[in-house]
C-alpha positions in Angstrom: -90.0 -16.9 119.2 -92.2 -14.4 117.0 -92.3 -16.8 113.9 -93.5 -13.1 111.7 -90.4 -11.5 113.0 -88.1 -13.5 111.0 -89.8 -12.0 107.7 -90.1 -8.6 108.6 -87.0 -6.5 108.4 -86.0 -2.6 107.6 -86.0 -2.9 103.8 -84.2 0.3 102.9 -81.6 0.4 105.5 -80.9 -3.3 104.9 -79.7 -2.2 101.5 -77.4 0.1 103.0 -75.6 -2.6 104.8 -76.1 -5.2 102.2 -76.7 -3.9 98.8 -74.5 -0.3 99.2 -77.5 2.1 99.1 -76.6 5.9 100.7 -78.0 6.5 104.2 -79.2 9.6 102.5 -81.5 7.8 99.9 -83.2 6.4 102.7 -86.5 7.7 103.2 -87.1 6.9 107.1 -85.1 5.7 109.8 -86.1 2.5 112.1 -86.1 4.0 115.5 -89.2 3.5 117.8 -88.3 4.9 121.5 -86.2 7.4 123.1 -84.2 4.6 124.0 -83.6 3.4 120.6 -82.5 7.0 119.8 -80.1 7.4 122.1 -78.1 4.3 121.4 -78.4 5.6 117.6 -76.6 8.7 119.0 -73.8 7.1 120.8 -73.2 4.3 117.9 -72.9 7.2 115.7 -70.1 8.4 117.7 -71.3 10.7 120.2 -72.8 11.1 124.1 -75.9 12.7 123.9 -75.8 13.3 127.5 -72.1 15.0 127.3 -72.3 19.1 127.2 -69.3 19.2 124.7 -70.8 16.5 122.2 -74.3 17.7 122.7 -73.2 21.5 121.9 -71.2 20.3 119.1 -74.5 18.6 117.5 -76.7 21.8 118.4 -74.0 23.9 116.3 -74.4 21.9 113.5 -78.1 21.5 113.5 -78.4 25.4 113.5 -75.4 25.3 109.9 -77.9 22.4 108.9 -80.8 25.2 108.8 -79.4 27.7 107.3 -77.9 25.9 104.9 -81.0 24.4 103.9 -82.8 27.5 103.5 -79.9 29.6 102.4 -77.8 27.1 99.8 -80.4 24.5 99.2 -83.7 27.3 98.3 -86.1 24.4 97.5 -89.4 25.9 96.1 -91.1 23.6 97.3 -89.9 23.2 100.7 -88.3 27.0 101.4 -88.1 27.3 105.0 -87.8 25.0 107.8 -91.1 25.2 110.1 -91.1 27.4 113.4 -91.2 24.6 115.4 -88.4 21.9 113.7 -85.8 25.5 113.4 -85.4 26.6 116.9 -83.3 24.4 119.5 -86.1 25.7 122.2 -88.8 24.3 119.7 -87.2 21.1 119.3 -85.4 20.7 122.9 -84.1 17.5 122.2 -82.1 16.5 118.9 -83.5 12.6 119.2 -86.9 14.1 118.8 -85.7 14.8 114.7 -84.5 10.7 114.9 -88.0 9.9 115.8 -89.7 11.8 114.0 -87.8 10.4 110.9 -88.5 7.7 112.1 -92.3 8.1 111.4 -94.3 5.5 109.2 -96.4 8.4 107.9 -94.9 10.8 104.7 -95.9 13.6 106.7 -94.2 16.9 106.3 -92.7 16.6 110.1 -90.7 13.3 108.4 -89.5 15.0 105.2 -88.1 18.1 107.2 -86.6 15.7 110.2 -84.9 13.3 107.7 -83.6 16.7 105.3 -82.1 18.5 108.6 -80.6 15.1 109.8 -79.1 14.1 106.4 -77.6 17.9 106.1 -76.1 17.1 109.9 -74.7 13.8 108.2 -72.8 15.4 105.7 -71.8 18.5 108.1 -70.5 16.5 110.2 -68.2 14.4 108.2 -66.9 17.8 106.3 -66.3 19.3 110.0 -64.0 15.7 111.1 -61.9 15.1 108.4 -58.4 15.1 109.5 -56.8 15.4 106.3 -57.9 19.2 106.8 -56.2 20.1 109.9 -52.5 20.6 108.1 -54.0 22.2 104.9 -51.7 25.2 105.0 -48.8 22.6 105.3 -50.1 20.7 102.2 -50.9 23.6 99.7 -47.8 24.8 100.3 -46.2 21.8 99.2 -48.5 20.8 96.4 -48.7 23.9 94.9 -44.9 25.1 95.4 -43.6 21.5 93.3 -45.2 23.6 90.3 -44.8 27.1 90.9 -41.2 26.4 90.2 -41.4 25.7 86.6 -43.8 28.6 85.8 -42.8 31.9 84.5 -43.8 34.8 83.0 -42.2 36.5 80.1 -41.9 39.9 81.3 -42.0 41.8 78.0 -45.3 40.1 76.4 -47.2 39.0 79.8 -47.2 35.5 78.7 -46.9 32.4 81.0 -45.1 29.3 80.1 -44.7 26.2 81.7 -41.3 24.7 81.5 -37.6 26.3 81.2 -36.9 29.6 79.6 -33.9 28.6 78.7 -35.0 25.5 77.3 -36.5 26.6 74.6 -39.0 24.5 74.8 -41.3 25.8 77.4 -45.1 25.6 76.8 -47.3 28.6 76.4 -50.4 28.4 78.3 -53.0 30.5 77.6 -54.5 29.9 81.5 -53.2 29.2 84.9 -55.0 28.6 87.4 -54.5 27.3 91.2 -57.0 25.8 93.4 -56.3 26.2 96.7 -59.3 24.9 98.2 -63.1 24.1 97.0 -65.6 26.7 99.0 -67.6 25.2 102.0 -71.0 25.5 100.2 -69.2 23.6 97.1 -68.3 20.6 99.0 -71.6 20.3 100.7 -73.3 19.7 97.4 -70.5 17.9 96.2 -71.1 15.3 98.9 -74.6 15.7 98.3 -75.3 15.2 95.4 -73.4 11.8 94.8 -75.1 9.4 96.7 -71.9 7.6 97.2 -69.6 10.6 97.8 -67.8 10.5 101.3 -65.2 13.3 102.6 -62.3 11.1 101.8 -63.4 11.2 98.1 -63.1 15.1 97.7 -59.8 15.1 95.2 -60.0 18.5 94.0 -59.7 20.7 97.1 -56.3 21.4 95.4 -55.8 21.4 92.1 -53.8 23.1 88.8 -56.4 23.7 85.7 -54.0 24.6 82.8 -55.2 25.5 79.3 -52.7 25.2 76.1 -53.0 26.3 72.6 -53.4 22.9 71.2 -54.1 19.3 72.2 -50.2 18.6 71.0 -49.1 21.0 73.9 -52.0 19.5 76.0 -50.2 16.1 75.4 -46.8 17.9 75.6 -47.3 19.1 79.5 -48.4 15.8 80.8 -45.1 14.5 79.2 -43.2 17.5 80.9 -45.1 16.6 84.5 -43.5 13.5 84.2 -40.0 14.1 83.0 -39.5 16.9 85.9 -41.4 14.7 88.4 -43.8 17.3 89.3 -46.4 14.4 89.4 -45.4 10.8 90.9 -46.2 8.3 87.9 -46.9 5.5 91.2 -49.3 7.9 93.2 -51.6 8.7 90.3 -55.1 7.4 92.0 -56.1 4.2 89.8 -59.6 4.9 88.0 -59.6 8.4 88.6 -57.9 9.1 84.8 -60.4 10.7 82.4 -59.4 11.9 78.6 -62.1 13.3 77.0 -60.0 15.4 75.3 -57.2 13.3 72.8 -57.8 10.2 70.9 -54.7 8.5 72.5 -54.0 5.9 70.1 -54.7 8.1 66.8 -51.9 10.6 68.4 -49.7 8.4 68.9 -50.0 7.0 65.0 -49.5 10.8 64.3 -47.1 11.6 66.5 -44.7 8.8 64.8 -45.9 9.9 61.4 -44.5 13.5 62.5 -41.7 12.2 63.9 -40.3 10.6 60.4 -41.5 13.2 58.3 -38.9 15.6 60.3 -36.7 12.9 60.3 -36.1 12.9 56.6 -36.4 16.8 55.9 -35.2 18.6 58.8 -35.5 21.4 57.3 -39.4 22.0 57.2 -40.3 25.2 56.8 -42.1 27.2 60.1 -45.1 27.4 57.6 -45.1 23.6 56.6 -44.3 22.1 60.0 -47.7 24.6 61.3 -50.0 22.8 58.2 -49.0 19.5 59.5 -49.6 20.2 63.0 -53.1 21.6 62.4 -53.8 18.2 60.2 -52.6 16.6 63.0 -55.1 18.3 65.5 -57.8 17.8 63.0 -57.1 14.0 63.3 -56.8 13.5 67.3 -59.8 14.8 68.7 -62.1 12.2 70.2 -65.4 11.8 68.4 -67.8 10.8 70.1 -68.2 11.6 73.6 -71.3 11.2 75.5 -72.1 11.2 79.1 -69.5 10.4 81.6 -69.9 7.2 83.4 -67.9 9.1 86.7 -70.3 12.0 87.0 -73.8 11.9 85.2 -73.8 15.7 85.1 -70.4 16.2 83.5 -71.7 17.7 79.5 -71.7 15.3 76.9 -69.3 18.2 75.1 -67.0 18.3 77.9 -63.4 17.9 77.1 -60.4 17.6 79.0 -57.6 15.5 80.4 -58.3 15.2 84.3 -56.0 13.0 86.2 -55.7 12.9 90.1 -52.3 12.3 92.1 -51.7 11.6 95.5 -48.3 13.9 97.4 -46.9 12.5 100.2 -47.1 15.2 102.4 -44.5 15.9 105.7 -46.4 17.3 108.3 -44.9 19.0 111.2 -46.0 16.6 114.1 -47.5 19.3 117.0 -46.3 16.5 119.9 -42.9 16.8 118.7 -42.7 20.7 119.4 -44.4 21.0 122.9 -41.5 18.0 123.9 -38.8 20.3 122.3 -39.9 23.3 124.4 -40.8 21.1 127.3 -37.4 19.1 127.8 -34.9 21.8 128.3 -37.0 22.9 131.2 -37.6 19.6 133.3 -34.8 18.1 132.6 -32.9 20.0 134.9 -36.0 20.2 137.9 -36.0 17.0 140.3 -37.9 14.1 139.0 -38.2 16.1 135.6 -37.3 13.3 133.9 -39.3 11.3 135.0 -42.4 13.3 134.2 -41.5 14.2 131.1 -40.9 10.1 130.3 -44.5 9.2 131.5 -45.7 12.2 129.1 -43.8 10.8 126.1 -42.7 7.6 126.5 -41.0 7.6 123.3 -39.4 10.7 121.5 -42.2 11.8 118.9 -41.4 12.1 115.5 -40.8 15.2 114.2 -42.8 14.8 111.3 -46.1 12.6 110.3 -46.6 11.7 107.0 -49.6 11.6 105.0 -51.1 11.0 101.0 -53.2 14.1 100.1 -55.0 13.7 96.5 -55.1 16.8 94.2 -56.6 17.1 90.5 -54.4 18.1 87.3 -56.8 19.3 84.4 -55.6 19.8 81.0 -57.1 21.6 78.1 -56.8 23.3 74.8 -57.8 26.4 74.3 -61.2 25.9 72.5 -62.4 23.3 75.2 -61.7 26.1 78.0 -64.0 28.5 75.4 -66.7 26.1 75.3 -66.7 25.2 79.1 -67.1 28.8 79.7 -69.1 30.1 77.0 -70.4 27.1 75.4 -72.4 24.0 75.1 -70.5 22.4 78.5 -70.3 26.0 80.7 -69.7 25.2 83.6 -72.6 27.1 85.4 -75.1 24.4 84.2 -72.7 21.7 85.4 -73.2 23.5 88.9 -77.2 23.6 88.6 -77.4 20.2 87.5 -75.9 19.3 90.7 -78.1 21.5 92.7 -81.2 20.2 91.7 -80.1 16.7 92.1 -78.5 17.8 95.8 -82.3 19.4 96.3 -84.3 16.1 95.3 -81.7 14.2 97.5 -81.8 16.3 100.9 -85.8 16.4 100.4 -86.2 12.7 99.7 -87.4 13.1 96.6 -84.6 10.6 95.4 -85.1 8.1 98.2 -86.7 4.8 97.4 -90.5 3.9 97.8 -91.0 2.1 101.3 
């Protein structure tokens, strides 16, 4: 036995494993031989020696590049050399696993371990299988709130809630998302060392933006009472207020509440003074950075909540046996085909949880997050240049 060997390990990628470091923040792999590479390859899931896999690969290498220099426009790396950009230059993907594998900081390394950690993210966006039924799912999400908005045809204004009510919330915003761009998730993934694909929550999502923080307060109440939102399938830890000082509103709100008790017959003007106080009083204070997301502004507020739907998903099996069983079970041995096919009848529908994000805010938050001290254009640029230092190691720790 090689008494050295049992002191000398892979620092960085040990912390991966044991101390829950990103791959990406690792600034060289461990591999030595083509060998070595290979079984790399095929532990990470694919046959290097397959057409179809080794094809797939190739196609993401070449969305790897020009995302890199397209997306990522590093100044001080802004284009991917001749001979690392090309699949006839490189030939042979493993090369860019050796090569960062190198013990030398060499240029070859830092543009071998950028392409490969773009491929790594590319290729869990391109494999998630919560995206194959997205049609099916928008549909759903976004149609359980689409019936309680309207539009008051005379003024333009839209209201969340029943007309008839009388009590329907005016909202000075609507907005759907039906699906974060490509080039947003990419950084999204890459710039959070610990972001995965399954952690994307906003791919759908409802921003709304009310007059006041009351009203803001008011439509989460309404989600609830018409069970647009599932109180049980709201993700734990993923609730964020920056908005409303919880426990002074609800000192307020029971302060309100007896005031109109005893003289129901405020005034429109009084009962608008002692709302305003009331807004005055609720606001949170102090701030700071978020603890969830280091680039979020210290002056962003808002009420962000994520829920899970438990979507029905037409099951594809389910429809090729309906049009396949009217036709063989009248041929010879039909049945008996059609049993070893599907041994069971499929389900018609597969279920699955899908997360979407709710974000509330009055109408001087949504001011300020476009015009103001928490717009959200520098939020985007702060997670550039952070997505930039990742890809490019400049995040990665010291060997």
């Amino acid at each position: 036995m090689d008494a050295n060997r049992n002191f000398q390990f892979p620092w960085p990628i040990l912390r991966v494993v044991a101390h829950g470091m990103s791959i990406l923040d690792v600034p060289r792999l461990e591999l030595n031989t083509m060998e070595e590479a290979t079984n790399f390859v095929r532990a990470y899931g694919f046959e290097p020696n397959n057409e179809a896999d080794s094809e797939l690969l190739w196609n993401i290498f070449d969305d790897a590049i020009g995302f890199i220099e397209k997306s990522l426009k590093d100044a001080q790396y802004p284009k991917v050399p001749a001979h690392l950009r090309e699949r006839e230059s490189v030939t042979d993907l493993r090369r860019l696993l050796l090569l960062a594998s190198s013990p030398k900081p060499d240029p070859d390394r830092v543009w071998a371990c950028a392409i490969l950690r773009l491929m790594h993210v590319l290729i869990h966006l391109a494999h998630d299988p919560r995206m194959r039924a997205f049609d099916q799912v928008q549909q759903q999400v976004l149609g359980r709130l689409d019936q309680h908005i309207f539009v008051d045809t005379t003024t333009g204004t839209t209201f969340l809630g029943s007309k008839e009510s009388g009590n329907a919330i005016k909202l000075l915003f609507f907005k759907k998302k039906d699906r974060k761009d490509r080039e947003r998730e990419i950084i999204k993934l890459l710039h959070k060392a610990e972001s995965t694909v399954e952690e994307i929550y906003d791919r759908i999502g409802f921003r709304l933006v009310t007059e006041t923080k009351l009203d803001a307060i008011r439509v989460i109440r309404l989600l609830m009472e018409k069970n647009i939102i599932c109180i049980p399938n709201i993700r734990p830890g993923r609730s964020r207020n920056r908005l409303v000082d919880l426990d002074r509103f609800e000192t307020e709100a029971r302060k309100m509440d007896e005031v109109l008790k005893k003289s129901p017959s405020l005034s429109d003007g009084e009962l608008e003074k002692l709302v305003k106080r009331m807004e005055r009083r609720i606001s949170l204070r102090q701030l700071g950075r978020s603890f969830m997301n280091p680039h979020t502004s210290e002056y962003y507020r808002a009420i962000q909540f994520t829920c899970r739907e438990l979507i029905k998903i037409r099951n594809p099996e389910f429809g090729i046996f309906s049009r396949l069983e009217p036709h063989l079970k009248n041929l010879p041995d039909g049945g008996r085909i059609l049993a070893e096919v599907f041994p069971g009848l499929p389900p018609e529908f597969d279920h699955v949880f899908f997360p979407y994000e709710i974000q509330i805010m009055d109408v001087r938050a949504y001011a300020d997050s476009i015009f103001g001290r928490s717009n959200h254009e520098e939020y985007r640029r702060k997670q550039l240049d952070t997505a930039r230092s990742r890809v490019f190691g400049r995040l990665a720790s010291a060997e």
